[in-house]
C-alpha positions in Angstrom: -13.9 10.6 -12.2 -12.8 12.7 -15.0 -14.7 12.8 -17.9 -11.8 14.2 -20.0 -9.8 11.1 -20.0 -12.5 9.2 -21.9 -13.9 5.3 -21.0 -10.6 3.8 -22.4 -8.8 5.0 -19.6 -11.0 3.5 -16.9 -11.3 0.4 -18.9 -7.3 -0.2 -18.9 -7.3 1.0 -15.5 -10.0 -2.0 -14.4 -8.5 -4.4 -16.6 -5.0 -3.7 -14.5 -7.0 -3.6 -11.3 -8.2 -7.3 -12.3 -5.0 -8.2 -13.0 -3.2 -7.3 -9.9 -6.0 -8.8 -7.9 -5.4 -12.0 -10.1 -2.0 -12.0 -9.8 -1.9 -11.3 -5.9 -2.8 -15.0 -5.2 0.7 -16.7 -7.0 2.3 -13.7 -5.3 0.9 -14.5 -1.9 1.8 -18.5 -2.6 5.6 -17.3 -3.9 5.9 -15.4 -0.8 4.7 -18.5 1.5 6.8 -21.1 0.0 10.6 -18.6 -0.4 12.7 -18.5 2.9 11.9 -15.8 5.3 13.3 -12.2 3.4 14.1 -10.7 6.1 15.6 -12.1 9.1 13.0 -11.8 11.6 10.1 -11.2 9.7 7.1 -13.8 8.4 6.8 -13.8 4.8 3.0 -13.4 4.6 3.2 -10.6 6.7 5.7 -8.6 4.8 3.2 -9.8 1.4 0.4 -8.4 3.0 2.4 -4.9 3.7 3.8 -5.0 -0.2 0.4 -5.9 -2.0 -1.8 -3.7 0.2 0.6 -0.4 -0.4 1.2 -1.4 -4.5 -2.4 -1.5 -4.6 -2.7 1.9 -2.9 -0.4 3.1 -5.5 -2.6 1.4 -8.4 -5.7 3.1 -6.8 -4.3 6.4 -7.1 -4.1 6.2 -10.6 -7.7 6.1 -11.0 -7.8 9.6 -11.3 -5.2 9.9 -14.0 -1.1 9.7 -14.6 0.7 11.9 -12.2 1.5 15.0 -13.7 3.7 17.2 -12.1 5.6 17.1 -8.5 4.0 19.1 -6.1 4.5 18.3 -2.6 1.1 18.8 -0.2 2.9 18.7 3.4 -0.7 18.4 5.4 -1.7 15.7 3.1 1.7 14.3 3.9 2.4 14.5 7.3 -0.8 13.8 8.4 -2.5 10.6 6.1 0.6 9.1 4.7 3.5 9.6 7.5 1.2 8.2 10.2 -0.5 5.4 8.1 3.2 4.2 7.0 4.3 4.2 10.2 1.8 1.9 11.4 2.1 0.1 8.1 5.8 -1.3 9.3 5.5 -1.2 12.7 5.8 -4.9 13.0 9.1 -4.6 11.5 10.4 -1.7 13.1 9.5 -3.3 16.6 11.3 -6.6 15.7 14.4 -5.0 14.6 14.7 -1.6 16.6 13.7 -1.5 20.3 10.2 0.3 20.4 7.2 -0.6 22.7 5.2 -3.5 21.6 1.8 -3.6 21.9 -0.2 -6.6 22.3 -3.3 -4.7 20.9 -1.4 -3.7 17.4 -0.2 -7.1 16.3 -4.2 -8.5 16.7 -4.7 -5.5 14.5 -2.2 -7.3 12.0 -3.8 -10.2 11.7 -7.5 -9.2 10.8 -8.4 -7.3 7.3 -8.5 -3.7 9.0 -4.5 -3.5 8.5 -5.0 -3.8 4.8 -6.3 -0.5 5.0 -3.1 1.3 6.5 -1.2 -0.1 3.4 -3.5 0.8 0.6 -3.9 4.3 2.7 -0.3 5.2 2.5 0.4 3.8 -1.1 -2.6 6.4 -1.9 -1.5 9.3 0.3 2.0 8.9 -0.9 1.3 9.6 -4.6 -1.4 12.0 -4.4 0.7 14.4 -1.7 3.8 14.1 -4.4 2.2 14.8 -7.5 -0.9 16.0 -9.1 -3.0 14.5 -11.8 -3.4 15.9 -15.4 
């Protein structure tokens, strides 16, 4: 944390953090009540992906607005592009003929794949831009 930004900052930022956590549970009951989005896809499951990656992009505002667009290609390519990709894989299989694994879609259904979404929402803003 930087000390620059002062305790107003982090207080807003907590206060939105609480906020989006509160909100998450109409969102999740929205998204299990509406017709399936897409066509082959369960509602909760495409929730889970939307909420865990907006609140990787939330997270990374903890250290401040982005500032300017500088693109980190390790940081890229190796956190984000791989974390995404197994972020939508369970769409990408049921609309694209890929190789489905048995093992991945247990994976889906236990907290762990929570952490692929909030991962990539993370790596995606902080390989794009850098804070002020």
């Amino acid at each position: 944390m930087n000390n620059s930004k002062g305790i107003f900052y982090y207080i807003a930022w907590m206060i939105g953090a609480c906020l989006l956590v509160y909100y998450s549970g109409s969102f999740f009951a929205m998204m299990d009540q509406q017709r399936t989005i897409l066509y082959k896809t369960d509602n909760m499951l495409l929730a889970n992906m939307i909420y865990a990656f907006a609140f990787g992009l939330y997270l990374s505002l903890l250290n401040g607005w982005p500032a300017r667009r500088k693109m980190i290609k390790p940081l890229f390519f190796g956190v984000f592009l791989p974390c995404f990709l197994i972020l939508i894989y369970p769409i990408a299989s049921s609309y694209i003929k890929i190789i489905a694994v048995a093992e991945y879609y247990h994976l889906v259904r236990e907290r762990e794949f929570f952490f692929f979404g909030l991962m990539s929402g993370l790596t995606l803003m902080k390989s794009f831009f850098t804070t002020r």
